[in-house]
N, C-alpha and C positions, 0 to 999 in steps of 0.2 A: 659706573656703567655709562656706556655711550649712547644716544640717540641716534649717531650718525648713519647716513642709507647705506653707504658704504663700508664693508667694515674689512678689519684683517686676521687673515687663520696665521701663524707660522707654527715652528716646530721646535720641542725642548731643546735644540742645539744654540736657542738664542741668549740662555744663561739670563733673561733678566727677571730682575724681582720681583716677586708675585705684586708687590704693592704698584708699580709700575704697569703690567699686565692687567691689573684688577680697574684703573685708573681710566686707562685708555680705553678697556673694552677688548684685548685683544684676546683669541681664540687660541689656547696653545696645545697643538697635538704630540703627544707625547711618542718617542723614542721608547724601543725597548733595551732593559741592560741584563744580561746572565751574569753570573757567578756562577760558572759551573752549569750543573743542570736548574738549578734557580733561576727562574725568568720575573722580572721584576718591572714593571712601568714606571718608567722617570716619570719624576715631579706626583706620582700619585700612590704609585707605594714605596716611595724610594725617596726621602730627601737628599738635599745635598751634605748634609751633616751626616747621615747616616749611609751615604757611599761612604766618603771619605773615611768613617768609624772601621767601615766594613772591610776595604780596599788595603786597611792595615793589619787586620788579621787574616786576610785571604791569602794562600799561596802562589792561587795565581790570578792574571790580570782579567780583568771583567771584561767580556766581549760588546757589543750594541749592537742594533738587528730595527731596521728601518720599523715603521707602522704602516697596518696595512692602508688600503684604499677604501674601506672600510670608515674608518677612523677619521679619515679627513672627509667624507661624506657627510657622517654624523655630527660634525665639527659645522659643516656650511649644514646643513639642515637645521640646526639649532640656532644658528645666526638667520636663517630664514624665518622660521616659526619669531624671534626678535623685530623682525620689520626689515631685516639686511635687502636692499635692492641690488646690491651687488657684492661681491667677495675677491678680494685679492689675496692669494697665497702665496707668503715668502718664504721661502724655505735655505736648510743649509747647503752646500755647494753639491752642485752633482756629480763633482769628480771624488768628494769622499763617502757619499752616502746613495745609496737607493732611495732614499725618503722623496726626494722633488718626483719620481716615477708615478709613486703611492699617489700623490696630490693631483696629479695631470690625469691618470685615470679615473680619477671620483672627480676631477672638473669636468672631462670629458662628457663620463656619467648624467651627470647634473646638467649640461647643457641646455637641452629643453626647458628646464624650470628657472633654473638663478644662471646670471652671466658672474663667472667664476673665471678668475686670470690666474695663473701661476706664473710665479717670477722666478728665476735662481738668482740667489743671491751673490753667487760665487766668492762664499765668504762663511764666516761659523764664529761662535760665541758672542761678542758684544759687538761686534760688528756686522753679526746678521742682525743682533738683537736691535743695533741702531736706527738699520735700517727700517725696522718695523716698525720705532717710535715714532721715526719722522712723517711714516706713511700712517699710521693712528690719526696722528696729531692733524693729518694734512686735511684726514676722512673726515675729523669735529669741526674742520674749517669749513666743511662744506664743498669739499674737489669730487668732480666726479671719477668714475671708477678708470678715466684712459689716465686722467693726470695721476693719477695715482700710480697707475703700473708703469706709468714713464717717471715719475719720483721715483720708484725701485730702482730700474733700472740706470738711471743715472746715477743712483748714490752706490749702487754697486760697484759700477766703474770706477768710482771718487774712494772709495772706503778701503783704506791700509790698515792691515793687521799687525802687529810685531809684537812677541812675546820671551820672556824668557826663561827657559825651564831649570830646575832647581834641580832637578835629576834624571839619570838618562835609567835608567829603574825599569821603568814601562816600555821604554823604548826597545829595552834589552830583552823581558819576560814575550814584549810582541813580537821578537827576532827580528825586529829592523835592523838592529847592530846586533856586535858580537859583546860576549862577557867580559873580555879580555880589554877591549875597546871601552867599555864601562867604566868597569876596574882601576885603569888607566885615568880618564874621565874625571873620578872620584876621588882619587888620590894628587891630582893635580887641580881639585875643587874643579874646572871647567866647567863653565854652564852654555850650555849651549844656546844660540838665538833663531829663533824662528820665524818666518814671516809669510803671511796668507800673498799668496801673487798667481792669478790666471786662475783662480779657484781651487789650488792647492798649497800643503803647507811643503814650506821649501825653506831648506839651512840661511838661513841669515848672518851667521857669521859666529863666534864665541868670544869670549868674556873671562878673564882666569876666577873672579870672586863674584859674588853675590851683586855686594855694592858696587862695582861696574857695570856689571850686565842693566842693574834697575837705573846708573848713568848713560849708557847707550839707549835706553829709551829713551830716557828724558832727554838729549841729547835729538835724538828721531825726531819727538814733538818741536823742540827749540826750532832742527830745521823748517818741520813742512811750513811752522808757523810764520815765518819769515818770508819764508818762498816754499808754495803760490800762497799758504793764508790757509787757516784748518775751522773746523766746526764741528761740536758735537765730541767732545773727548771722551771717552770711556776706559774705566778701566777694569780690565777682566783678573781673578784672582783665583788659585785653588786651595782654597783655608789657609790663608797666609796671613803671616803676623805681624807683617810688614808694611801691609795698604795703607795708614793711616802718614804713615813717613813718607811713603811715594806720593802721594796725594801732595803733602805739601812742599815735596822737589816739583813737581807739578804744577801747583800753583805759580811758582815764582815763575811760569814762563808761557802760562795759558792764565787768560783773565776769565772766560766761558764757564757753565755748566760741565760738570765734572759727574758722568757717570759712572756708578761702580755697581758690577756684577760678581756673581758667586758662580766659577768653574764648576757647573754640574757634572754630571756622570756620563755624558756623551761627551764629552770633550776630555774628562778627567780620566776619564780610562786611557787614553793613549798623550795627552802628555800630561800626567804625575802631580802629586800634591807640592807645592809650593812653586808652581810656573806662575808667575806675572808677567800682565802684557798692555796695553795698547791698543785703543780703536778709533783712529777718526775718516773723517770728511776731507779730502783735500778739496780745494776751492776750483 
């Protein structure tokens, strides 16, 4: 737990782990996930073990549905009744989610009592999730509440996403694509590449196997490292069996702290168990 005056709310889309979260002091307001007519709170009645369990007997793909304004009230209320003298909230991008809305109206709300910032992150999983380390971390240093929403804001700018999905499955059930193009897809293994840019996720390019697509990352990293100089690596996963091998392709080309997240159920609903990805800092 934190003493810090300043502290930070964000939102389950930032995938990190509870022991991290717990560490820093951070506030995380939870996403909601259906199955069906089953409505279920991320991270409080839903692990991420028990998506993934779930997501493989379900027929069909689990939908997400923002939290209200409500909830991130309750959220800075509770960091106020703490000693919080200010709150920043970072949330996931607001070109995929309604959630940053929720957060703006209950800072609004709150005005008169606690000075409350919301940031977008224009980013999602370990990459928002980053960016809320750094800005925790900034809060125990003792920054007040502008440098902090300008540490958002700048690492937002700085923070590249890129991922690789293991199957176009989810993509197909949410009718992004067709079945046929799937099909296709799967029978030529293709793994598709992703990448967060301008706060949405957008094709990055494809890979024919596995082992290429997790070498075009490492590959990503090797460049930015080079040129301009990276910070803060993270790596995002959805129950994959294969982190501990990326990890040490990884190593041989980043010397840094090496974050690793578990693809929750906001992010895992639409792209698929076994995507691996990539999150840092460009310099």
């Amino acid at each position: 737990m934190t003493s810090s005056a300043v502290r930070i709310i964000t939102d389950s889309a930032c995938d990190l782990p509870d022991s991290v979260v717990q560490s820093l002091g951070i506030e995380v307001v939870p996403l909601f996930i259906r199955f069906g007519e089953d409505e279920l709170i991320d991270r409080e009645q839903l692990t991420t073990a028990q998506f993934w369990q779930r997501c493989s007997i379900e027929p069909d793909l689990p939908s997400t549905a923002a939290p209200s304004p409500g909830r991130f009230e309750d959220a800075v209320r509770k960091l106020q009744s703490e000693g919080a003298t200010g709150v920043v909230i970072i949330n996931l991008s607001g070109e995929l989610s309604g959630t940053i809305a929720a957060a703006r109206l209950a800072a609004e709300k709150m005005k008169t009592s606690l000075d409350v910032r919301v940031v977008d992150s224009r980013t999602v999983t370990m990459g928002l999730g980053a960016i809320v380390v750094a800005c925790a971390r900034a809060a125990q240093e003792g920054k007040n509440i502008d440098e902090i929403e300008a540490l958002a804001q700048d690492l937002s700018r700085r923070c590249k996403v890129w991922g690789a999905l293991d199957t176009l499955e989810n993509l197909k059930k949410g009718g992004r694509i067709g079945g046929a193009k799937a099909m296709l897809a799967s029978v030529l293994s293709i793994k598709p590449i992703i990448e967060v840019r301008d706060g949405v996720v957008q094709e990055g390019g494809k890979q024919r196997t596995r082992s290429r697509a997790l070498a075009f990352l490492v590959d990503k990293v090797r460049e930015a490292s080079a040129n301009p100089g990276i910070s803060q690596l993270s790596i995002l996963n959805a129950d994959c069996s294969d982190v501990k091998a990326f990890i040490t392709q990884l190593e041989a080309v980043y010397s840094g702290e090496i974050m690793v997240g578990d693809i929750g159920a906001v992010v895992g609903a639409h792209a698929g168990r076994g995507t691996i990805g990539v999150a840092f800092f460009e310099n």
